[in-house]
C-alpha positions in Angstrom: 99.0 121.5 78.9 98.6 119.6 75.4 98.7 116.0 76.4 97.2 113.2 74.0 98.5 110.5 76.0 98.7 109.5 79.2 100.2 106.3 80.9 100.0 104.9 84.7 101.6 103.1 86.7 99.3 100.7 89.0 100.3 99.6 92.4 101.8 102.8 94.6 100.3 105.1 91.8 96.9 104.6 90.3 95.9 102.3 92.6 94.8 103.3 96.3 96.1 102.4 99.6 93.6 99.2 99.6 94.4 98.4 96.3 91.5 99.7 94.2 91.0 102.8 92.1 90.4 106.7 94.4 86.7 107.8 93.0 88.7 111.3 92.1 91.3 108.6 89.7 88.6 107.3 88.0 86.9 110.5 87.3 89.9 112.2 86.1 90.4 109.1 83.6 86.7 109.0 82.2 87.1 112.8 82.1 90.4 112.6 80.4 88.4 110.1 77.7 85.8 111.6 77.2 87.9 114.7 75.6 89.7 112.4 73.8 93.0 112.0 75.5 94.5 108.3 75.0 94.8 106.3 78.2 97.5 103.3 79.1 98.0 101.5 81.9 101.5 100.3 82.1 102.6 97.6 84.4 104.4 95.0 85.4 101.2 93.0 86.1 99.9 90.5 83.5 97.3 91.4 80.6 94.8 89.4 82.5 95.0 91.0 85.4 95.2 94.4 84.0 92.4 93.6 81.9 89.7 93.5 85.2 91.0 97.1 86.0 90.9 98.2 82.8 87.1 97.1 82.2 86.2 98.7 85.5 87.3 102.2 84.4 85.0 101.8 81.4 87.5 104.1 79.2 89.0 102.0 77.4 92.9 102.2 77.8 95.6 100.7 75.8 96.9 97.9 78.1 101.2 97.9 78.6 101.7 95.0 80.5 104.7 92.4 82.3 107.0 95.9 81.9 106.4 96.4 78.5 106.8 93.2 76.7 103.2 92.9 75.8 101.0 96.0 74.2 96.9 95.5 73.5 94.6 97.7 72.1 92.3 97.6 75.3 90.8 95.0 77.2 89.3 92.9 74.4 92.6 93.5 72.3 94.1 92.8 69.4 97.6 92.1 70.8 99.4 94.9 69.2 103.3 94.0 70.4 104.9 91.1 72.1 108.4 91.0 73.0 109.2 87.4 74.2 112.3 85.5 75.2 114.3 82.7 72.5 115.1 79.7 73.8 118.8 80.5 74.1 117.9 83.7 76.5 114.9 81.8 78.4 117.4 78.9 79.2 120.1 80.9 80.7 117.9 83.0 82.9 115.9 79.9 84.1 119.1 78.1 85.2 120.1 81.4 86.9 116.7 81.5 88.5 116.7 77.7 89.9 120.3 77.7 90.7 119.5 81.1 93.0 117.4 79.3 95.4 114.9 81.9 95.5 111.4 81.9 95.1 110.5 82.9 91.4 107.8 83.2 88.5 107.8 83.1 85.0 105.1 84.8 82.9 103.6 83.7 79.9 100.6 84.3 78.3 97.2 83.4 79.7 99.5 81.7 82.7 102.2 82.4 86.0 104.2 79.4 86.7 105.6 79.6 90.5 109.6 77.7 90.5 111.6 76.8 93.5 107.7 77.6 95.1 107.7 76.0 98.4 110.4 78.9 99.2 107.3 81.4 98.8 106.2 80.3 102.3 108.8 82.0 104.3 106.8 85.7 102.9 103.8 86.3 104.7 103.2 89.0 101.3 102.8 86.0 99.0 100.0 84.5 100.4 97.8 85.1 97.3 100.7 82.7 95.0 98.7 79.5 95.1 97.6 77.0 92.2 93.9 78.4 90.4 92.5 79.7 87.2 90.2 82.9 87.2 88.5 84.2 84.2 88.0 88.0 82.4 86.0 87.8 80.1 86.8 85.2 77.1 90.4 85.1 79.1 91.6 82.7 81.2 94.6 82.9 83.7 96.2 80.5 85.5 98.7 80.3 88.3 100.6 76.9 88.4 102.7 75.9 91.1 104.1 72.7 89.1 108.2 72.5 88.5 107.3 69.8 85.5 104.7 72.1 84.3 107.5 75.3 84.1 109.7 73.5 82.6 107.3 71.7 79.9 105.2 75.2 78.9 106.9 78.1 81.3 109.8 77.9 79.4 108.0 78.3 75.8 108.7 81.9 74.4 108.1 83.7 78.1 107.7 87.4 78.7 110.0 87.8 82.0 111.3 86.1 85.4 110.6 87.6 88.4 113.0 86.6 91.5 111.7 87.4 95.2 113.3 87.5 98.4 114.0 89.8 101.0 114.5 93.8 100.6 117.7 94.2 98.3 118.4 90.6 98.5 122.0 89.5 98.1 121.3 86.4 96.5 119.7 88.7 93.6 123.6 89.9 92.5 124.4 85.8 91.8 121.5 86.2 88.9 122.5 89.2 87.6 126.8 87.8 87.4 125.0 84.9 85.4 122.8 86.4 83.0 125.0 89.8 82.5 126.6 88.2 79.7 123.0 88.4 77.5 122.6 91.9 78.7 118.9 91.4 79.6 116.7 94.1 80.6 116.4 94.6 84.5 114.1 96.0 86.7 113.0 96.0 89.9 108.9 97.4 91.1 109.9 96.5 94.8 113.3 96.5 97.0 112.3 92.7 97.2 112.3 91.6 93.4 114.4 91.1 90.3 112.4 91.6 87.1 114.4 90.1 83.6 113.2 90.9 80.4 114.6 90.6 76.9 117.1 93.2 75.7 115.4 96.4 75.1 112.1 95.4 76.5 110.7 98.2 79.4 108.1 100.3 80.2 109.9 103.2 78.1 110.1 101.3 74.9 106.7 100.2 75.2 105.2 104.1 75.3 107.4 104.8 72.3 105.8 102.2 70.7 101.8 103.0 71.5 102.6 107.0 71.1 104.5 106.2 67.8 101.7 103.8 66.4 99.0 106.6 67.4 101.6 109.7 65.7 101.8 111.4 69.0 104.8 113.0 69.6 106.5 112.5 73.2 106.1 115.8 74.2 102.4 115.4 74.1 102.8 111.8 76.5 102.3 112.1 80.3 103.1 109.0 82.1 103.0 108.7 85.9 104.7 106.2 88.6 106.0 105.6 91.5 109.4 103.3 90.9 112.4 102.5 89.6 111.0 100.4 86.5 109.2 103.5 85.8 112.4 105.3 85.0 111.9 104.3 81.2 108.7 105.9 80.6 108.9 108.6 82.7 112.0 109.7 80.6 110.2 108.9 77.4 106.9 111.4 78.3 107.4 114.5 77.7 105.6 115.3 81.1 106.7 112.6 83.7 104.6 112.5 86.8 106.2 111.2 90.2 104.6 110.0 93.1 104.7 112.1 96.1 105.2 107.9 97.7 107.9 107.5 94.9 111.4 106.3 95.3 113.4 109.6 96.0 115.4 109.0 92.4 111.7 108.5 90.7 110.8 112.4 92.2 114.3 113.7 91.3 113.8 112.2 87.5 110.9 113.3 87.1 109.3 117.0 85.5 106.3 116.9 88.5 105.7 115.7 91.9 101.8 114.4 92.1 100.0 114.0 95.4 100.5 110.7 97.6 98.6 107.7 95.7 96.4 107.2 98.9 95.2 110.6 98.9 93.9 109.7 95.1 96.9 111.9 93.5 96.9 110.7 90.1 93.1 112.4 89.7 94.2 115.4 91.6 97.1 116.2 89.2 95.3 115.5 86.2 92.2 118.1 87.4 94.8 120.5 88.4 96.9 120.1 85.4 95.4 118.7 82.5 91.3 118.6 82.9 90.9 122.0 84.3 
């Protein structure tokens, strides 16, 4: 199989059960560098988080992150794309987002700012939302749980909003008759989450982008995941990789089925398929 470039989904896909890299992942991915096929990790997450993966694989792959609106060049950078929201767009979505009365974020570079936060408390799973700055490297994110802080910075050229609530919540519809209007991009990584982006901004775009830019041509582009915001890319690659975990519409879209991302599938595939 001639692939040049492959991109991966994290959580559900890369990632183990506990939320760390299979041994057999991270050989596949030093294996698949060290012949010189381009890696990407492509998430919803932010760079800054991505970044501490990233430097752990010690391959050096592209980073995609918040669903494609930002594209670096690895973990030290440059910044190669950024798709952010105008004023006009990051207005209307906010008011949607506050008016909702569900718990919410809104990224921006270097920082996550937590709105209508105390409602994060009814979730057991958000536990790790709380106010603190980490560090990678010369990069520093913070996590600010501040409603005069969001609206004085959070609302400054964001990369997306991120409502959370139950599994297929119904409050998530009163966003989505608000904003349809602007016709934002939408996505969801979980059953309980509402991703908005800019216009045009996924996953998908964001390959085309990097394989463009490098003068691959899609057909050469593997790209692996597990969910519904992976529909973009996974129809961009010209080998798209499903989870054997995936959604049921994920494994029907895609070309292959990998083994389950506990049982360190990703690696599996890519010795079966690609490396061997």
């Amino acid at each position: 199989m001639d692939v040049r470039l492959i991109a991966f989904d994290m959580d559900d896909t890369l990632l183990g059960a506990d939320g760390e890299f299979p041994e057999i992942n991270v050989r596949a991915l030093r294996a698949c560098a060290e012949r010189g096929i381009h890696l990407a990790l492509n998430s919803g997450r932010s760079f800054e988080m991505l970044r501490e993966f990233a430097c752990a694989l010690e391959a050096a792959p592209f980073i995609i992150s918040v669903n494609g609106a930002r594209v670096d060049a690895g973990p030290d950078g440059p910044t190669l794309l950024e798709r952010v929201f105008d004023d006009g767009h990051t207005r209307a979505v906010y008011e949607a987002m506050r008016a909702s009365g569900l718990y919410y974020t809104v990224y921006t570079r270097g920082h996550t700012y937590m709105g209508n936060s105390a409602q994060r408390f009814l979730y057991s799973r958000f536990g790790h939302h709380y106010a603190h700055v980490s560090h990678s490297g010369p990069y520093v994110y913070e996590m600010v749980d501040d409603e005069a802080r969001l609206r004085a910075e959070g609302l400054v050229h964001p990369y997306k909003f991120v409502a959370l609530g139950t599994e297929h919540d119904a409050r998530f519809a009163g966003i989505l008759d608000a904003i349809a209007p602007l016709n934002m991009s939408i996505s969801s990584s979980r059953a309980d989450n509402l991703e908005v982006m800019m216009p045009g901004v996924d996953k998908g775009t964001a390959l085309a982008f990097l394989a463009e830019r490098l003068g691959i041509a899609r057909e050469q582009v593997m790209a692996f995941g597990d969910n519904t915001n992976d529909l973009p890319m996974l129809a961009y690659a010209g080998a798209s990789v499903a989870m054997e975990n995936g959604e049921e519409s994920v494994r029907r879209a895609a070309r292959f089925v990998a083994p389950h991302h506990a049982e360190g599938g990703v690696g599996k595939f890519l010795f079966e398929k690609v490396l061997s």
